[in-house]
BAVEX-184644 format. One line per 2 residues: number of its first residue (from 1); for each residue x, y negated, z of C-alpha. Coordinates in Angstrom, 3 decimals. Layout:
N
NUM> X,Y,Z; ... .
This chain:
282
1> 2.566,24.756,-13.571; 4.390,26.792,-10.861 .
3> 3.681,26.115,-7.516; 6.457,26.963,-4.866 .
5> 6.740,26.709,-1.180; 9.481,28.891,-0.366 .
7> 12.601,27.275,-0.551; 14.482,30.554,-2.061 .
9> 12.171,31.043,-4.640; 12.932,27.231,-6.060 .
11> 16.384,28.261,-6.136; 15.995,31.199,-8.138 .
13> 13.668,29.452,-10.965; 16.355,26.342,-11.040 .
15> 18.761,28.553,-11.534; 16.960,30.543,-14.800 .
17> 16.537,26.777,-16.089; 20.433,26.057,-15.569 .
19> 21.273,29.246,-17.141; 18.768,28.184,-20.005 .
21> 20.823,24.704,-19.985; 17.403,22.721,-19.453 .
23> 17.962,19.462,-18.607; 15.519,18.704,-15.311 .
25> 14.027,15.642,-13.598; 12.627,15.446,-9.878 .
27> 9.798,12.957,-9.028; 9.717,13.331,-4.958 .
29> 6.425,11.892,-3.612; 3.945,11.871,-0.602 .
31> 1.175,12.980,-2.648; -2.594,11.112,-2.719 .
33> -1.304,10.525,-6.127; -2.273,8.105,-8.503 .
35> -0.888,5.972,-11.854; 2.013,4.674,-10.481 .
37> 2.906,8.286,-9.521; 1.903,9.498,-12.979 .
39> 3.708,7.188,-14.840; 6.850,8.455,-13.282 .
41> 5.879,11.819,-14.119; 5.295,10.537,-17.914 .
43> 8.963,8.659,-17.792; 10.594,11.749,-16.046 .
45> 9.103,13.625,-19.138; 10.881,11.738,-21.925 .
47> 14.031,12.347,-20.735; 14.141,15.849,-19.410 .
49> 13.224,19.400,-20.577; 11.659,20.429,-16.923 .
51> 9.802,18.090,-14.752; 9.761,18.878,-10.550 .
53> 7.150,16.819,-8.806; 7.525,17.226,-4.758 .
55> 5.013,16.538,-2.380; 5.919,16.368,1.165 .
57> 4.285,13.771,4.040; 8.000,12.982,5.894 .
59> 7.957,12.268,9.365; 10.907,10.937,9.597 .
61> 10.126,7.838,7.979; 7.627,6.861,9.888 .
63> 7.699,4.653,13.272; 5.973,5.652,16.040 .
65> 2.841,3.201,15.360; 2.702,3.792,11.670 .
67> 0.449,5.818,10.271; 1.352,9.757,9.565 .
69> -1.307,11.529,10.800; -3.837,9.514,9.189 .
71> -1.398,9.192,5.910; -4.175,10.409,2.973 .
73> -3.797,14.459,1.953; -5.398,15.077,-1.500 .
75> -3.619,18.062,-3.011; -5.977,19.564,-4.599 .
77> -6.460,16.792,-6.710; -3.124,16.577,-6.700 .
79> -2.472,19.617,-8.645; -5.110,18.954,-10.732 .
81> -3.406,15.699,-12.408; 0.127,17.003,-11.989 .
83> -1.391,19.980,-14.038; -3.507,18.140,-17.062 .
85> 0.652,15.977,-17.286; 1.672,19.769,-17.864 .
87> 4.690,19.349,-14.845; 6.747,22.105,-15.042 .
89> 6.660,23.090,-10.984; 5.321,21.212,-7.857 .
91> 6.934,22.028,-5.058; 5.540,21.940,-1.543 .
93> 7.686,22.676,1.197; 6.621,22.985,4.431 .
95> 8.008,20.406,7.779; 8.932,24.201,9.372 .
97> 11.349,24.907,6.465; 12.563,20.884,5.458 .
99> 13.300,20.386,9.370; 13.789,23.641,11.110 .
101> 15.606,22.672,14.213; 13.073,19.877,14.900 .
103> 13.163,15.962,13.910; 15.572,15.383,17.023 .
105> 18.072,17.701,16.276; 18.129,16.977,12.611 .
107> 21.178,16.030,10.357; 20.412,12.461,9.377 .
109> 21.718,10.646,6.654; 22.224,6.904,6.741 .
111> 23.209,4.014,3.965; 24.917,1.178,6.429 .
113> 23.403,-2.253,5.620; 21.075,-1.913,3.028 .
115> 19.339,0.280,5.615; 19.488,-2.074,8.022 .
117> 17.559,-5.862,6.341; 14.354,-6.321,5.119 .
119> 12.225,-3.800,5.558; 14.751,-1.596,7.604 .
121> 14.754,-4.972,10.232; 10.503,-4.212,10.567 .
123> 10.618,-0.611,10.594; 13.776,0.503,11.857 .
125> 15.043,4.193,11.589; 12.327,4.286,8.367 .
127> 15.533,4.312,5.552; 17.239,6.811,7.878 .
129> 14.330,8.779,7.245; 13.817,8.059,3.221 .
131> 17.793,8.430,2.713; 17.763,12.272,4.882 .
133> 14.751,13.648,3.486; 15.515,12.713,-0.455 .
135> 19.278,13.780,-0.133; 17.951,17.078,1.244 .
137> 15.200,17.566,-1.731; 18.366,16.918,-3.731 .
139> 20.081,19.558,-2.811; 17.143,21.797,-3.006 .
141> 15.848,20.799,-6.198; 18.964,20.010,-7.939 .
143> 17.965,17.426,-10.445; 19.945,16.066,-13.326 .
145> 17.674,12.991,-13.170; 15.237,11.645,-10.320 .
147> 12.546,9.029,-10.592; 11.705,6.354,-8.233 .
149> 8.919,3.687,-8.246; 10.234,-0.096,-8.365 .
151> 7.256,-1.441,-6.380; 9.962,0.203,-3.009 .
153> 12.574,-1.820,-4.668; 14.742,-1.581,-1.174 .
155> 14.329,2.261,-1.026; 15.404,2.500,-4.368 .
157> 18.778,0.616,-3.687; 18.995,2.593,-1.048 .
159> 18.795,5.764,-2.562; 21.246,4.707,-5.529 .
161> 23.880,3.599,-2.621; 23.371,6.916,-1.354 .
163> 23.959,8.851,-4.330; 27.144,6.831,-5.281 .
165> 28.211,6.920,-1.890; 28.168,10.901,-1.000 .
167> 29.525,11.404,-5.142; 26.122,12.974,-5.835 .
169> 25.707,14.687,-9.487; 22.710,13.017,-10.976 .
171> 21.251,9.904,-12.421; 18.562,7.307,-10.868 .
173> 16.283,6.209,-12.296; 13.654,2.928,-11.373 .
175> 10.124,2.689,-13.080; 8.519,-0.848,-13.084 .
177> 5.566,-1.343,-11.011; 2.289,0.222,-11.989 .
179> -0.363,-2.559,-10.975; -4.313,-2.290,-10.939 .
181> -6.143,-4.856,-13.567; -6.470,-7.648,-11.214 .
183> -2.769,-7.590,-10.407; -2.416,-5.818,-6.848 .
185> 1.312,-3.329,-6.919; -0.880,0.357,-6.900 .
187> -0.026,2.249,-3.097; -1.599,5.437,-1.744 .
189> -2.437,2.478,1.505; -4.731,0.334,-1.125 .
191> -7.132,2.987,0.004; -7.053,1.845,4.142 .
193> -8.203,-2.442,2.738; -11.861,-2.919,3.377 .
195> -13.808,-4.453,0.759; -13.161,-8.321,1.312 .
197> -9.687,-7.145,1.977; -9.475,-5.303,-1.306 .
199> -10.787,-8.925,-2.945; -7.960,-10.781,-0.876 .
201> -5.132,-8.211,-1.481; -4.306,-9.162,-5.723 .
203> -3.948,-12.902,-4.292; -0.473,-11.738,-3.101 .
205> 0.728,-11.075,-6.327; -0.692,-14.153,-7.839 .
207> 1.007,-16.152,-5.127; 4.218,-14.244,-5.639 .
209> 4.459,-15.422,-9.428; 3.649,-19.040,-8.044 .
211> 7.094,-18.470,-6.358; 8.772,-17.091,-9.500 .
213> 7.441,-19.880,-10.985; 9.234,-23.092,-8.871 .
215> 12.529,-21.083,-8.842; 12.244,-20.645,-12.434 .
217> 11.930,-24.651,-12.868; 14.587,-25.200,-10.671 .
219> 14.056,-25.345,-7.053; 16.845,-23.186,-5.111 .
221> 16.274,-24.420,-1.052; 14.998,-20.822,-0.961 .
223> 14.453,-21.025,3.063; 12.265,-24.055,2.608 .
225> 10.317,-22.285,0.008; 9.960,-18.941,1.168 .
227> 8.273,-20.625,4.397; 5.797,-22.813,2.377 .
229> 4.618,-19.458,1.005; 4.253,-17.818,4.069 .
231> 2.256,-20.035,5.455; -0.110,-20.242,2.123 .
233> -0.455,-16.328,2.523; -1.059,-16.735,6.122 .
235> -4.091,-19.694,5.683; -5.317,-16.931,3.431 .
237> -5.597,-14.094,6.314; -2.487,-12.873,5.346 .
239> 0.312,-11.753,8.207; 3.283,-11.992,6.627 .
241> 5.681,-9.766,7.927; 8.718,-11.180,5.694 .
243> 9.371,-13.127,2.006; 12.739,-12.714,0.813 .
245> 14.723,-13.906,-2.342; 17.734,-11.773,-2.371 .
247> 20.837,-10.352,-4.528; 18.990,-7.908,-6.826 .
249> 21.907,-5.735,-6.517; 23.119,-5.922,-2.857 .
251> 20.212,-7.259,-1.281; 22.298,-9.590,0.244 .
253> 21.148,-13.780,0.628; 21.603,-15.333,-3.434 .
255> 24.588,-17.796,-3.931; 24.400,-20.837,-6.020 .
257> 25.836,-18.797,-8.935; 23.616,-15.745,-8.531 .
259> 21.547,-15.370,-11.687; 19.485,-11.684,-11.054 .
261> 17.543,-12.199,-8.066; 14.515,-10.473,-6.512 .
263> 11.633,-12.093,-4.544; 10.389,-8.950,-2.253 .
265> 7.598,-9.326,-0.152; 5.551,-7.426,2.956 .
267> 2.143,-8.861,4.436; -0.528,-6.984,6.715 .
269> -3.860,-7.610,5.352; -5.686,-6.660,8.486 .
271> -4.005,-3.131,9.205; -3.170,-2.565,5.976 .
273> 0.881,-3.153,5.221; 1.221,-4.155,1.844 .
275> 4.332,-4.762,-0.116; 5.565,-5.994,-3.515 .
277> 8.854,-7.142,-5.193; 8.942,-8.907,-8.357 .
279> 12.271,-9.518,-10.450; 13.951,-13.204,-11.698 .
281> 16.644,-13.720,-14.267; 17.292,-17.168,-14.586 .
């Protein structure tokens, strides 16, 4: 596995694998990996000849109470799985380099709408952030193919607006949600729960399919419902931050004759934000 930093040096390598008419995927991530990360690397790898896994901590994306400086660092470990998974390079670029003229005088990119609902209502300027930094990894790495997690279901609409939107040359991909055995949507923040937090936390997901469950038999005053389940989670210790059944493809609130839906969910579990998103065809 090649490690890079510099920025040139990238360019020259993807350009000896365009030359060679390789076919190559990009996994962008944070690091602190773990399976969920992994099994994008695996999917990446059926499709592509070279695999490009990024890790870079963006501040843009984060508010000014959320939590970058204390946002895990394990690359050495890192490079250790991304190694036995035999990815091709890992690139690592450095703030310096991604944002050279500083966060405030930055190019941003923005997806209208989308950006703005959900999640973007709770932490606002965080898509901003997400859409900017992935459009310029795009244009460094210069992917055929990029692989994003489902379990950020909104950043991954987000990022396929994007794309379509600015007439981008490459193809999204979304890889269902890698959970732990007892059910809890794997994040590098599992790590911040305590231990009778880390019990509590897989009770989201089980109340989640309770959800899935009544709209599946039927029931569509989705206002009505959404608020029975938040306060469930919250008699639980739960502070929910929002429950949402929405267009799966606009995000936008579900008529009566919308069939593909998505139930997407965020709750603090004492500091710890956790979110989730689960899928319904009916």
């Amino acid at each position: 596995m090649q490690v890079i930093s510099d920025i040139n040096d990238l360019r020259e390598i993807r350009r000896t694998w365009q030359n060679a008419s390789k076919v190559i995927a990009f996994v962008p991530t944070m690091g602190n990996l773990h399976q969920g990360h992994l099994n994008l690397v695996r999917e990446a790898k059926k499709h592509a000849d070279i695999v490009v896994v990024s890790i870079f901590v963006n501040p843009m994306q984060f508010g000014p109470d959320e939590d970058l400086d204390a946002y895990p660092k394990t690359i050495e470990n890192d490079k250790r799985l991304l190694q036995e998974l035999s990815v091709d390079a890992l690139f690592l670029p450095q703030a310096s380099d991604i944002y050279a003229r500083g966060l405030e005088q930055q190019t941003f990119v923005e997806v209208p709408g989308i950006s703005y609902m959900i999640c973007g209502a709770s932490r606002p300027g965080h898509f901003r952030g997400v859409a900017t930094i992935v459009c310029k990894l795009f244009n460094m790495v210069q992917p055929n193919l990029a692989f994003f997690g489902e379990k950020d279901f909104q950043q991954l609409q987000v990022i396929k607006a994007m794309v379509t939107d600015l007439s981008m040359n490459l193809k999204i991909f979304g890889v269902a949600t890698t959970r732990e055995e007892d059910g809890l949507a794997m994040s590098s923040r599992n790590q911040y729960l305590k231990e009778e937090e880390r019990k509590l936390a897989p009770t989201l997901y089980t109340k989640m399919q309770g959800l899935v469950k009544e709209i599946s038999e039927g029931r569509r005053d989705f206002n009505k419902l959404t608020n029975e389940y938040k306060q469930e989670l919250a008699a639980l210790g739960f502070n929910p931050d929002y429950i949402e059944i929405r267009n799966r493809d606009t995000l936008l609130q579900p008529g009566h004759e919308d069939t593909e839906l998505v139930l997407l969910v965020a709750a603090f579990l004492g500091k710890t934000r956790l979110i989730d998103n689960l899928q319904i065809t009916l």
